[in-house]
Backbone as XML, in Angstrom:
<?xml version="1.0"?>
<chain id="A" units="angstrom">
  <residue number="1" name="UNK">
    <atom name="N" x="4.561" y="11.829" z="-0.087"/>
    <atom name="CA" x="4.765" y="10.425" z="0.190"/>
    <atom name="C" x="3.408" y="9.746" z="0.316"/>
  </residue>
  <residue number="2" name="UNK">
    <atom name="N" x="3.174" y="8.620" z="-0.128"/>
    <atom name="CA" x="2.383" y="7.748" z="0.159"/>
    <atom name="C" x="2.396" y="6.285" z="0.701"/>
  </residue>
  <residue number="3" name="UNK">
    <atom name="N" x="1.453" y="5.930" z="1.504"/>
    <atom name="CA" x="1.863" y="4.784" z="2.333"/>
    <atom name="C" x="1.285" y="3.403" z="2.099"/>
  </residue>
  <residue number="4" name="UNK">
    <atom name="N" x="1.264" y="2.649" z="1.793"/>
    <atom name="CA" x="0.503" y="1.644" z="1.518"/>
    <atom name="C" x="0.624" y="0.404" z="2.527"/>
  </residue>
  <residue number="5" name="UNK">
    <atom name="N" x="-0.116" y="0.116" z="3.073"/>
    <atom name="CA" x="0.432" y="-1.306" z="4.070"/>
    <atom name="C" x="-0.191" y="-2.754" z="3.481"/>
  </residue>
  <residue number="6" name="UNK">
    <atom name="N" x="0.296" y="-3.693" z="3.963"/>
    <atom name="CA" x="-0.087" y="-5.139" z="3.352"/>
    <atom name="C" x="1.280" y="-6.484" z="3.070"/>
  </residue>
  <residue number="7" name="UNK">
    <atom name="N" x="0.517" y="-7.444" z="3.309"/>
    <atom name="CA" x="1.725" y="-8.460" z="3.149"/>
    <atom name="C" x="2.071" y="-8.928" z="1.180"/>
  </residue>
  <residue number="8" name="UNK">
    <atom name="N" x="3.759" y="-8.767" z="1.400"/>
    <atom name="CA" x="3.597" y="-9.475" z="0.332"/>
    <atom name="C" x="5.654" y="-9.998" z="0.287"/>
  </residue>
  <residue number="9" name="UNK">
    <atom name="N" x="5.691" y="-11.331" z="-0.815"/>
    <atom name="CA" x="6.271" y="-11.669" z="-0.910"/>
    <atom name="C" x="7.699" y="-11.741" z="-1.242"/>
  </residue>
  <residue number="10" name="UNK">
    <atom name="N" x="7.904" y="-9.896" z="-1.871"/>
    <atom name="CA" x="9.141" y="-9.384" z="-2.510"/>
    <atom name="C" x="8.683" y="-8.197" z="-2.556"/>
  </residue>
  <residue number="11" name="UNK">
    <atom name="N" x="9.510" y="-7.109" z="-2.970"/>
    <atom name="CA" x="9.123" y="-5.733" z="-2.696"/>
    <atom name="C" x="8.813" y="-5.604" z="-4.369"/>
  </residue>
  <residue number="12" name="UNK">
    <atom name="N" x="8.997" y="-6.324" z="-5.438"/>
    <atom name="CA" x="8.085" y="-5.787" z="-6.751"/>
    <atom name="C" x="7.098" y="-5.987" z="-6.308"/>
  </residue>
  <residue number="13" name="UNK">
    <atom name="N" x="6.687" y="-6.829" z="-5.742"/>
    <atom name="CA" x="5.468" y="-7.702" z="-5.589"/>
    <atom name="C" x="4.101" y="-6.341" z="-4.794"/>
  </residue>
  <residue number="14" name="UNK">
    <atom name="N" x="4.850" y="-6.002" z="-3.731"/>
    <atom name="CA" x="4.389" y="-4.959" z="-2.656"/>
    <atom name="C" x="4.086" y="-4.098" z="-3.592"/>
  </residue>
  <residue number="15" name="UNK">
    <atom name="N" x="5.021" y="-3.822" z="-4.230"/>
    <atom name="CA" x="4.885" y="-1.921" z="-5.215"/>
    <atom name="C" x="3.697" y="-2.556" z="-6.358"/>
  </residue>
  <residue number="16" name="UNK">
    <atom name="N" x="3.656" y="-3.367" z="-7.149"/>
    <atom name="CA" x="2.902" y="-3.832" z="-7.811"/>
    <atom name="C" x="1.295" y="-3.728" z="-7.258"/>
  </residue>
  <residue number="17" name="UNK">
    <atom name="N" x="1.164" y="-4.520" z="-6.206"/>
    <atom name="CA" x="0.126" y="-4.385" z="-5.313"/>
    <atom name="C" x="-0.520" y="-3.007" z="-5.293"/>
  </residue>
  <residue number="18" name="UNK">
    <atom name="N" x="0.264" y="-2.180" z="-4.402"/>
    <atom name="CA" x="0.400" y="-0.478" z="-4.164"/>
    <atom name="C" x="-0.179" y="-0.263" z="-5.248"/>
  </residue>
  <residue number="19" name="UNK">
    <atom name="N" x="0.104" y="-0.386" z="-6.371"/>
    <atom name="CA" x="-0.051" y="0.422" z="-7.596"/>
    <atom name="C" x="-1.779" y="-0.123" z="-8.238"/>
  </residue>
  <residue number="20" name="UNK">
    <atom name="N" x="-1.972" y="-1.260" z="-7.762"/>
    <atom name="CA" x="-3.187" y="-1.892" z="-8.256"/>
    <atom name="C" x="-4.216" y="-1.495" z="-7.684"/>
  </residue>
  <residue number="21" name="UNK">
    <atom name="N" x="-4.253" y="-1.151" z="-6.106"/>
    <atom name="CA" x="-4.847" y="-0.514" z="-5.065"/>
    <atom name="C" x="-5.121" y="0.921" z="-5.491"/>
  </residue>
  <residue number="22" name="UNK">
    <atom name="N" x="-3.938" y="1.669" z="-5.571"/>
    <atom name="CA" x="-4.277" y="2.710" z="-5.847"/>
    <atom name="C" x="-5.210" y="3.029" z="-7.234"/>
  </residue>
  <residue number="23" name="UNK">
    <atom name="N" x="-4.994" y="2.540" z="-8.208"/>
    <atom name="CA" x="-5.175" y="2.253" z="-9.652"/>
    <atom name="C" x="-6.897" y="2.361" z="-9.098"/>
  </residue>
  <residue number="24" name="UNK">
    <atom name="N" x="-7.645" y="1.082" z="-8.628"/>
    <atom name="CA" x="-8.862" y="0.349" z="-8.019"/>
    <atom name="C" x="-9.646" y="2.011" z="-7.673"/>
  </residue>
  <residue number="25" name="UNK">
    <atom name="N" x="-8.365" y="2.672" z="-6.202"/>
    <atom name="CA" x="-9.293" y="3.604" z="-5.560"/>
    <atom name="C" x="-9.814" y="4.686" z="-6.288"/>
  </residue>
  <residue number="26" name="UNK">
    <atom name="N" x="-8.646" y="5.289" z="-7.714"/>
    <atom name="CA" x="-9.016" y="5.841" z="-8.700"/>
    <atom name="C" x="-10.208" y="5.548" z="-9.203"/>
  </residue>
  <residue number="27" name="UNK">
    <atom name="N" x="-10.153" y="4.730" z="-9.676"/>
    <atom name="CA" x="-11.396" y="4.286" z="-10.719"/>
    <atom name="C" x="-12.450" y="4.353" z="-9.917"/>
  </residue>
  <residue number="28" name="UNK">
    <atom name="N" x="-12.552" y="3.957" z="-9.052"/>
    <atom name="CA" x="-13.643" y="3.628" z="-7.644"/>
    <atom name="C" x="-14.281" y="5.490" z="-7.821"/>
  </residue>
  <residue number="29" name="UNK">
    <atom name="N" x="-13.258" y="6.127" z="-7.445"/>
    <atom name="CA" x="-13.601" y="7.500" z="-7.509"/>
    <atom name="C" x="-14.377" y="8.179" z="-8.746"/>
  </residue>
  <residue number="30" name="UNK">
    <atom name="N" x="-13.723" y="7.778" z="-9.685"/>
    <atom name="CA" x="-14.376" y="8.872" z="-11.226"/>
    <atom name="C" x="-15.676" y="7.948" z="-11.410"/>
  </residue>
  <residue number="31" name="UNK">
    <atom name="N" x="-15.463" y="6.555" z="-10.915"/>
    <atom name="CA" x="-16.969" y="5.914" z="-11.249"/>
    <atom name="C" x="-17.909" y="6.503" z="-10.413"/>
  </residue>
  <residue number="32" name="UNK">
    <atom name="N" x="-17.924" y="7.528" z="-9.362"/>
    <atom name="CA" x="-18.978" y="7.383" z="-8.169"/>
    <atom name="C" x="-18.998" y="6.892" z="-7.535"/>
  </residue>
  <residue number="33" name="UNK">
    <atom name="N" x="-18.163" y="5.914" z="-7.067"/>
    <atom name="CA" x="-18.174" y="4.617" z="-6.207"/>
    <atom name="C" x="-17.498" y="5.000" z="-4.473"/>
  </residue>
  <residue number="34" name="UNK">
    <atom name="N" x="-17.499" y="3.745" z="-3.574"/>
    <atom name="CA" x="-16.749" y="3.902" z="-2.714"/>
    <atom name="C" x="-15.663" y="3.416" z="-2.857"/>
  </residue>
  <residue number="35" name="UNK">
    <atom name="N" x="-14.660" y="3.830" z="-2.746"/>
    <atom name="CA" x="-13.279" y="3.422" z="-2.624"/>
    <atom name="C" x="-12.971" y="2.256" z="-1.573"/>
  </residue>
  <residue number="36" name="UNK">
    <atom name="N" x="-12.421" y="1.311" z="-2.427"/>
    <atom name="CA" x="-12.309" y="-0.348" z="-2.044"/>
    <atom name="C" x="-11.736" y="-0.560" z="-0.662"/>
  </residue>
  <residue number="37" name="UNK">
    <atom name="N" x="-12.011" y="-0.623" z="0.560"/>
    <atom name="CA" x="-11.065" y="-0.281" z="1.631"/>
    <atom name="C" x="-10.177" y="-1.129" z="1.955"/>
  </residue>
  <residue number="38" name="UNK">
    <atom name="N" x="-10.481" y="-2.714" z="1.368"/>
    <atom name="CA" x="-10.372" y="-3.871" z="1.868"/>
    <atom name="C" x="-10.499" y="-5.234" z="0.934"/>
  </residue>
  <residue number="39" name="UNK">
    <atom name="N" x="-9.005" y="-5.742" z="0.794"/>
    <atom name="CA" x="-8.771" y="-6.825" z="-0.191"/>
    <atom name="C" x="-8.834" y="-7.895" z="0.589"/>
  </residue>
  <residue number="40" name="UNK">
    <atom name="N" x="-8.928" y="-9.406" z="0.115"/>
    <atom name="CA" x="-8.861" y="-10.285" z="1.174"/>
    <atom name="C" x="-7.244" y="-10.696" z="1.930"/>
  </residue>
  <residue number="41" name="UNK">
    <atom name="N" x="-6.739" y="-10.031" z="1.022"/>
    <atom name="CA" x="-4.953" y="-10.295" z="1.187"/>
    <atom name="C" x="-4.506" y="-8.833" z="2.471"/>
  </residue>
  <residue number="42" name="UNK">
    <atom name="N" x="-5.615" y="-8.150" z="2.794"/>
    <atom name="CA" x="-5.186" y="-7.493" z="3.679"/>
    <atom name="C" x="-4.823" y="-6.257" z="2.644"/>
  </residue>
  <residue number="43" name="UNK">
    <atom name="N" x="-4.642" y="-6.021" z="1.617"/>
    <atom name="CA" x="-4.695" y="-4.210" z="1.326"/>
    <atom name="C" x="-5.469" y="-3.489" z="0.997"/>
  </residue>
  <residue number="44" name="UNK">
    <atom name="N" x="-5.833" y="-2.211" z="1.347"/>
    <atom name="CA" x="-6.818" y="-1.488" z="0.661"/>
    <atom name="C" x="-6.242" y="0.105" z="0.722"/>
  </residue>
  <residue number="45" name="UNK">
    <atom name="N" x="-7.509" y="0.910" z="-0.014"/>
    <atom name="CA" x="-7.415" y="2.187" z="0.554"/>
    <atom name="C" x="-7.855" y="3.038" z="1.450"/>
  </residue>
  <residue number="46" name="UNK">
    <atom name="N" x="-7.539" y="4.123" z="2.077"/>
    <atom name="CA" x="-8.303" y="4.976" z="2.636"/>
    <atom name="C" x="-8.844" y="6.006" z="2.421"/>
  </residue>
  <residue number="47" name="UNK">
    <atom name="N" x="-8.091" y="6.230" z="1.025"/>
    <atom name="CA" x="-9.055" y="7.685" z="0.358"/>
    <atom name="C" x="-7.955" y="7.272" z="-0.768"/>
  </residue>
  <residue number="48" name="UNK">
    <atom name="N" x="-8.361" y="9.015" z="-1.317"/>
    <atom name="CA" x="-7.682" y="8.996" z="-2.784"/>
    <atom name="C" x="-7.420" y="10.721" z="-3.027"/>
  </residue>
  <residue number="49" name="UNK">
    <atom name="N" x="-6.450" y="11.012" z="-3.448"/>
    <atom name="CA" x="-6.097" y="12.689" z="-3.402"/>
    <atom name="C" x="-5.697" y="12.745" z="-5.106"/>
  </residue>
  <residue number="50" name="UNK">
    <atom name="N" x="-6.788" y="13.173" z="-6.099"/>
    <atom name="CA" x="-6.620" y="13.859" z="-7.300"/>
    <atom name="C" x="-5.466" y="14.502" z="-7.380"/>
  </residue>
  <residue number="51" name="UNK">
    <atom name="N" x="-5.045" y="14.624" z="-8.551"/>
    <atom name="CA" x="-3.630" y="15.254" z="-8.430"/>
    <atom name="C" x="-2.509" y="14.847" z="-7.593"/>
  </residue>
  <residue number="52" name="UNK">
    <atom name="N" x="-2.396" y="14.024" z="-6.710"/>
    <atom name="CA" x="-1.408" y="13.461" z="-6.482"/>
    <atom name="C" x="-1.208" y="12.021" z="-6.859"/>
  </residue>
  <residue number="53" name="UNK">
    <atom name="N" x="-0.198" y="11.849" z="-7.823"/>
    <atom name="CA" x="0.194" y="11.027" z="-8.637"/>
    <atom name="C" x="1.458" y="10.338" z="-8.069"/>
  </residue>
  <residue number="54" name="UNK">
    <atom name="N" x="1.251" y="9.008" z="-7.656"/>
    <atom name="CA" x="2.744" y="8.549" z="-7.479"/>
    <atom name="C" x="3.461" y="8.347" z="-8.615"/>
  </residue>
  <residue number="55" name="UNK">
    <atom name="N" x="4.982" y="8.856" z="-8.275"/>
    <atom name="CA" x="6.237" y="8.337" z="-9.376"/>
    <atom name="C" x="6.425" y="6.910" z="-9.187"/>
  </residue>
  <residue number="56" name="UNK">
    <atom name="N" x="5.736" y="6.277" z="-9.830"/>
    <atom name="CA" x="5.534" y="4.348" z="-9.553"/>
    <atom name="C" x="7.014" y="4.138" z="-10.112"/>
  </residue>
  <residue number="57" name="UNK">
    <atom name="N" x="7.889" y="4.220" z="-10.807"/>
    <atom name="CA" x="8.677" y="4.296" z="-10.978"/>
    <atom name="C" x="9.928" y="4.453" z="-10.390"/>
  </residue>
  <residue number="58" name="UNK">
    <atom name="N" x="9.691" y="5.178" z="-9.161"/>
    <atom name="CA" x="10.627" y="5.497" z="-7.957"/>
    <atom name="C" x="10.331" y="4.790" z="-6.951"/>
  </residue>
  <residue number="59" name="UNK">
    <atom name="N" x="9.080" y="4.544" z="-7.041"/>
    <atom name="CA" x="8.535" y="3.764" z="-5.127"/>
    <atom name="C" x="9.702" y="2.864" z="-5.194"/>
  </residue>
  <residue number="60" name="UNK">
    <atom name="N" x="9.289" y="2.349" z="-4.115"/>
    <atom name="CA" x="9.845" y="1.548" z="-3.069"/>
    <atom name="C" x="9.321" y="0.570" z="-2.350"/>
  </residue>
  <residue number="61" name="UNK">
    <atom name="N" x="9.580" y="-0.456" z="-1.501"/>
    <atom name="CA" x="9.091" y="-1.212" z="-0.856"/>
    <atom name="C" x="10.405" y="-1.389" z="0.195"/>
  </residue>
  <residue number="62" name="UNK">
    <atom name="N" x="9.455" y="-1.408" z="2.078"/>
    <atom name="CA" x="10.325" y="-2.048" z="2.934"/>
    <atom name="C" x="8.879" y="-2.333" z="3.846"/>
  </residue>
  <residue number="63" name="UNK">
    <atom name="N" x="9.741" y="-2.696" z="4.840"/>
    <atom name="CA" x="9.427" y="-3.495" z="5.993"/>
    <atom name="C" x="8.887" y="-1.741" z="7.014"/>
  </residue>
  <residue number="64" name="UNK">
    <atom name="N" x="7.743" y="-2.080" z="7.442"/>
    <atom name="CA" x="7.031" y="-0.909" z="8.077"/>
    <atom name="C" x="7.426" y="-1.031" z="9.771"/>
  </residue>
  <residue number="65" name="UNK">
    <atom name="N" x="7.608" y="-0.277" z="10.649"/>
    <atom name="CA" x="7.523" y="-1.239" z="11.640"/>
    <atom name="C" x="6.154" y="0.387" z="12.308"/>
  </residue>
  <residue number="66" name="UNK">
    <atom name="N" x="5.242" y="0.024" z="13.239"/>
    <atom name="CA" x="4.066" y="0.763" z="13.625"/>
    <atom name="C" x="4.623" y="1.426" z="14.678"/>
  </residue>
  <residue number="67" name="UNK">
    <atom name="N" x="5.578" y="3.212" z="14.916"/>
    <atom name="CA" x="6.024" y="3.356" z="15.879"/>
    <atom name="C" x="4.830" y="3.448" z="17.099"/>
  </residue>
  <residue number="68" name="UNK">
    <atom name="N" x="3.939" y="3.618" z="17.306"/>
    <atom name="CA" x="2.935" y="3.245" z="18.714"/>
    <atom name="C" x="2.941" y="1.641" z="18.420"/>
  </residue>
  <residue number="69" name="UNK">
    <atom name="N" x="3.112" y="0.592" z="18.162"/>
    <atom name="CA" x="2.934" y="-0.873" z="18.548"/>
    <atom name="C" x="3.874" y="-0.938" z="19.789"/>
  </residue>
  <residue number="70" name="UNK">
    <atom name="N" x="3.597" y="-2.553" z="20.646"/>
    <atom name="CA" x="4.263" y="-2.329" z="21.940"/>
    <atom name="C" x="5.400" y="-3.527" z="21.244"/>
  </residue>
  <residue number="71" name="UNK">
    <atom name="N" x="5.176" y="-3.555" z="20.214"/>
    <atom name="CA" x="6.181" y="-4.990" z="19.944"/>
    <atom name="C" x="6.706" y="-4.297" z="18.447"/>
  </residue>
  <residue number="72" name="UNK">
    <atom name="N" x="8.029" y="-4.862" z="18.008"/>
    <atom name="CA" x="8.845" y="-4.288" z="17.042"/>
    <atom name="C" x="9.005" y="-5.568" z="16.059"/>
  </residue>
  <residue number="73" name="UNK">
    <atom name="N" x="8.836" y="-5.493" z="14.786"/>
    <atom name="CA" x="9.625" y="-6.529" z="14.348"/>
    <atom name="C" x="11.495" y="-6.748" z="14.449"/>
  </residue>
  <residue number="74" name="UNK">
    <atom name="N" x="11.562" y="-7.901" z="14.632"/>
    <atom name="CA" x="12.886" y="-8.199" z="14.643"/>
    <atom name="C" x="13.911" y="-7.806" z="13.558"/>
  </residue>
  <residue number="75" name="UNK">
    <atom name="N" x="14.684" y="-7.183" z="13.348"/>
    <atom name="CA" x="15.520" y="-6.572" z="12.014"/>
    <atom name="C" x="16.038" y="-7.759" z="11.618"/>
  </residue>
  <residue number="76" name="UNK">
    <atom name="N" x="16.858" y="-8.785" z="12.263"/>
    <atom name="CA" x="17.436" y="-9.634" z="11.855"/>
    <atom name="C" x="17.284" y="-10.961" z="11.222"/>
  </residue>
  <residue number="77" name="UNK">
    <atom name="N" x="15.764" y="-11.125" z="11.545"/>
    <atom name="CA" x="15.445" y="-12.601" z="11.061"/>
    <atom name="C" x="14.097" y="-11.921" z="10.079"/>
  </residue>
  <residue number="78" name="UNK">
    <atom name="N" x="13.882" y="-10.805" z="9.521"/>
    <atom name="CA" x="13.024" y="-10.370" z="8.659"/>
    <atom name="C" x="13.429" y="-10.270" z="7.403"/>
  </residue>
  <residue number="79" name="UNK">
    <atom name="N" x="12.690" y="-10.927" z="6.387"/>
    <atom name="CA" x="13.364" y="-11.116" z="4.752"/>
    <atom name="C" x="11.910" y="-10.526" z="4.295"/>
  </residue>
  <residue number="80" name="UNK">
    <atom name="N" x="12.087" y="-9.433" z="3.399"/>
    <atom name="CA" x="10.803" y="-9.005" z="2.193"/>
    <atom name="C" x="11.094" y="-10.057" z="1.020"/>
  </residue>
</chain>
């Protein structure tokens, strides 16, 4: 599994994102580079694991909630 966090407007939208990020930290990697940690929209990476390949095809997108936060998002008034 892989996790990606960040705001976005619809869940293509999120997985799209995910996939651009990850895409970035790749390249970041085979170039020598540091891996991008930090978009202005709030996503980035934290590393990058060769050989593990997401099935972009299968992901997914939901609503995260942080089990250590002291506050929960609300289930009911939350729309992706």
């Amino acid at each position: 599994m892989h996790v990606f966090t960040g705001r976005a407007d619809r869940r293509s939208a999120a997985v799209r994102i995910a996939h651009e990020i990850y895409d970035a930290a790749r390249a970041a990697l085979e170039a020598g580079l540091e891996i991008p940690h930090g978009r202005p929209d709030g996503w980035g990476a934290c590393g990058y694991r060769p050989g593990w390949e997401p099935d972009w095809n299968a992901a997914t997108a939901g609503q995260w909630n942080n089990p250590y936060s002291w506050t929960r998002a609300d289930d009911g008034d939350f729309e992706l």
